[in-house]
Residue, then its C-alpha position, 0 to 999 in steps of 0.5 A: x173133702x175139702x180142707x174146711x171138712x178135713x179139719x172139721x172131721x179132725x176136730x170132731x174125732x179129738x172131741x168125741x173120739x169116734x170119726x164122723x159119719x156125714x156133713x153138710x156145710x154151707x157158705x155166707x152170704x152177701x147181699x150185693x143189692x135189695x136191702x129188707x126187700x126179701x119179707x116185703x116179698x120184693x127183689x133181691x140180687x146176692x151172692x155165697x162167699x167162699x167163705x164156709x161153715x162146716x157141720x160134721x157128725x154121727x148118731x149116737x143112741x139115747x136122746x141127747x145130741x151134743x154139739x161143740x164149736x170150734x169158734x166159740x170154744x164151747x159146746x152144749x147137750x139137749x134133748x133132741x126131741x124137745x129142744x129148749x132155747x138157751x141163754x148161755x150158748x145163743x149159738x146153740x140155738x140155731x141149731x136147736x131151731x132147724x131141729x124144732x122146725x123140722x120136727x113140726x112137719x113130721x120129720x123125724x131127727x134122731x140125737x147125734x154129737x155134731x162139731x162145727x167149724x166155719x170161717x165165715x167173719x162173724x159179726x160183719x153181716x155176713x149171715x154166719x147164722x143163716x150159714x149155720x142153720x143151712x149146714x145143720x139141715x143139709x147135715x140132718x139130712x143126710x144123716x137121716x135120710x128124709x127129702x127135702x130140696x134146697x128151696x124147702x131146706x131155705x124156707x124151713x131154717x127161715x121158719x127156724x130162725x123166725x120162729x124158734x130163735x125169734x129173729x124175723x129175717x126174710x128168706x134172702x140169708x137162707x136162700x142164697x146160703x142155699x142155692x148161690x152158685x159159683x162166680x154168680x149172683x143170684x136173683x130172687x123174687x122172695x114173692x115166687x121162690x121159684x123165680x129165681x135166676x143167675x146173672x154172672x159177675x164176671x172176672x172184671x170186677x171183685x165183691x170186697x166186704x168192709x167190716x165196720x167193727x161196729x156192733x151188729x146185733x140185730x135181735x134187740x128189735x131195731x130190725x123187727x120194728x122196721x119190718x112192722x113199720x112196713x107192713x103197717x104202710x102196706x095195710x094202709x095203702x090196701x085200705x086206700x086203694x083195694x082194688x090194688x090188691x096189695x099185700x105187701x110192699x112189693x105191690x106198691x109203686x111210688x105213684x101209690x104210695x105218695x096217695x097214701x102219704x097223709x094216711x101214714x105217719x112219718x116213719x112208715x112213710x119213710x120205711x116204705x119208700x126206701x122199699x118202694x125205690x129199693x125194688x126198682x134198683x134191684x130191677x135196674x142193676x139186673x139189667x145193668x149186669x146183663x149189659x156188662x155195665x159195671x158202672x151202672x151198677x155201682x150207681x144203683x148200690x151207691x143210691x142204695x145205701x143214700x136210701x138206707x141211711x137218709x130213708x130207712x134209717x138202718x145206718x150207723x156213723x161207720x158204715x156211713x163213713x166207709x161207704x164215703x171213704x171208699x167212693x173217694x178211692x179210684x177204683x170203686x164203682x159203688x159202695x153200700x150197706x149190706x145185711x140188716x144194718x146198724x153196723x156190720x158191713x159194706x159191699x163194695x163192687x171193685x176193678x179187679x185190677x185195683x181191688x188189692x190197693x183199694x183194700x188197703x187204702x179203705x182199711x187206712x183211711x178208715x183206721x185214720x177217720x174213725x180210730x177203729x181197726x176193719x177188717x177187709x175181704x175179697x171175696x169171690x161169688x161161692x158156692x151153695x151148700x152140700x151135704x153128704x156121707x163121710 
């Protein structure tokens, strides 16, 4: 067992006096380009962080399941049967949701006491909630026994999150918590989840995340109003041009959608655009990578984040002003938004060699600009998630 699953199972014992029987645990994740591409079945490149979340426990009899968080410091009961969404303890309800999924499709889920445990960053973008939902299934799975491949696990806690918790994310956070593999990003077509491929990073460059510390709180409706604004420009460019066939964004390039520019107000001109280009950038840096083309790469996140914050409208004042702060500091070949937005994290693709000193001037020139302490990771490309007995 690793160190995370040994505290973790230390934890458990010292809350509910028995030893774990199972687990399953799952990383963050960072998604390096392809920004609100994944519900707009387009493309995305990411990648795990070595950096876990833990979910370690038992079957108990009866009908209640006890969960405890070690990071929050509470713990909740609820009928396993029929879990109901709560207000006190939000976390609590992503657990509750993969639950309630997998019982809509006949899978049966017995109650149990679970601890959980993680140092994925919270509030950074970094999927600490897709990371928790992932472990969660990977834990019931093995503790219940039923089949279920990684793919189906992603889409199910995606349904979970969407449907149970009221979150209308893309399958981007679930997938990657999933399936990323070590030292590689994973390449998703979010249209054929068995599309998927892996292109390595290579021990020339580093993914350094700069957390903000701006607020990131993305179930207010600033997300889904963006994602509305989206389907509503792919309705109309299918009204136009049928015999296109679209159905989502994906199915528009930017010929298309520039004929369909005066059908659609301002906005969802503007939300889909930076979709339309986004697309093509994820397509690019793939290639780049192929090539080993660290530069080109860094040139395509760059344009990204120009696109987030001047076409789709999901930047904040300090992602804006890390992003500038970091491409001023040699070393730094790109620098963007990562995760939903409005706050959190950017993603910076660093030489290796200049990594450690670009963390520390980012952190001093931003400390200095916006009078907000960050916090500044290195992290390598992690894992997917696992699960089994203890």
């Amino acid at each position: 067992m690793d160190a995370l699953i040994t505290r973790a199972v230390s934890e458990f014992s010292d809350i509910f006096g028995e030893k774990p029987s199972h687990f399953g645990d799952a990383p963050g994740r960072v998604e390096v380009i392809g920004n609100h591409t994944d519900y707009n079945h387009g493309f995305i490149l990411a990648s795990a962080i070595d950096r876990r979340l833990a979910v370690v426990g038992r079957p108990v009899d009866g009908e209640t399941a006890r969960v405890y968080s070690r990071t929050f410091n509470s713990g909740a009961s609820f009928r396993a049967a029929d879990p109901v969404k709560m207000k006190e303890n939000p976390w609590v309800n992503y657990i509750m949701g993969v639950i309630w999924q997998l019982r809509n499709k006949g899978v049966k889920v017995g109650a149990f006491d679970a601890m959980i445990l993680g140092d994925v960053p919270l509030g950074a973008g970094l999927s600490s909630s897709a990371a928790l939902e992932v472990a969660t299934a990977f834990f019931l799975r093995a503790m219940n026994g039923f089949s279920m491949d990684p793919i189906a696990i992603a889409v199910n806690c995606q349904a979970a999150e969407n449907n149970f918790v009221g979150m209308n994310c893309g399958i981007l956070d679930q997938f990657a918590s999933a399936m990323a593999q070590p030292e590689r990003l994973v390449f998703l077509d979010c249209r054929n989840l068995d599309a998927y491929s892996y292109y390595p990073l290579g021990s020339a460059v580093k993914l350094v995340i700069a957390n903000t510390k701006a607020p990131h709180v993305l179930v207010d409706g600033a997300y889904n109003r963006l994602r509305e604004a989206c389907f509503r420009a792919a309705r109309i460019c299918a009204e136009k041009f049928p015999e296109k066939r679209v159905t989502h964004l994906r199915d528009v390039d930017p010929e298309l959608l520039d004929a369909c520019k005066n059908a659609m107000g301002e906005e969802d001109y503007r939300r889909a655009h930076h979709i339309v280009t986004e697309n093509a950038r994820v397509l690019a840096g793939a290639e780049a990578l192929t090539r080993g083309d660290y530069k080109g790469m860094g040139g395509l996140m760059t344009a990204s984040h120009a696109s987030s914050r001047d076409w789709f409208g999901n930047s904040a004042t300090e992602l804006d002003a890390m992003v500038d702060l970091a491409l001023e500091i040699p070393g730094c070949y790109g620098a963007r938004l990562s995760g939903g937005g409005f706050g959190g994290a950017t993603i910076n693709l660093v030489e290796s060699d200049k990594a450690e000193d670009f963390a520390q001037t980012l952190a001093d020139r931003y400390r200095e600009k916006i009078r907000i302490e960050p916090e500044i990771h290195l992290f390598k490309a992690g894992a997917g998630a696992g699960g089994g007995a203890l």
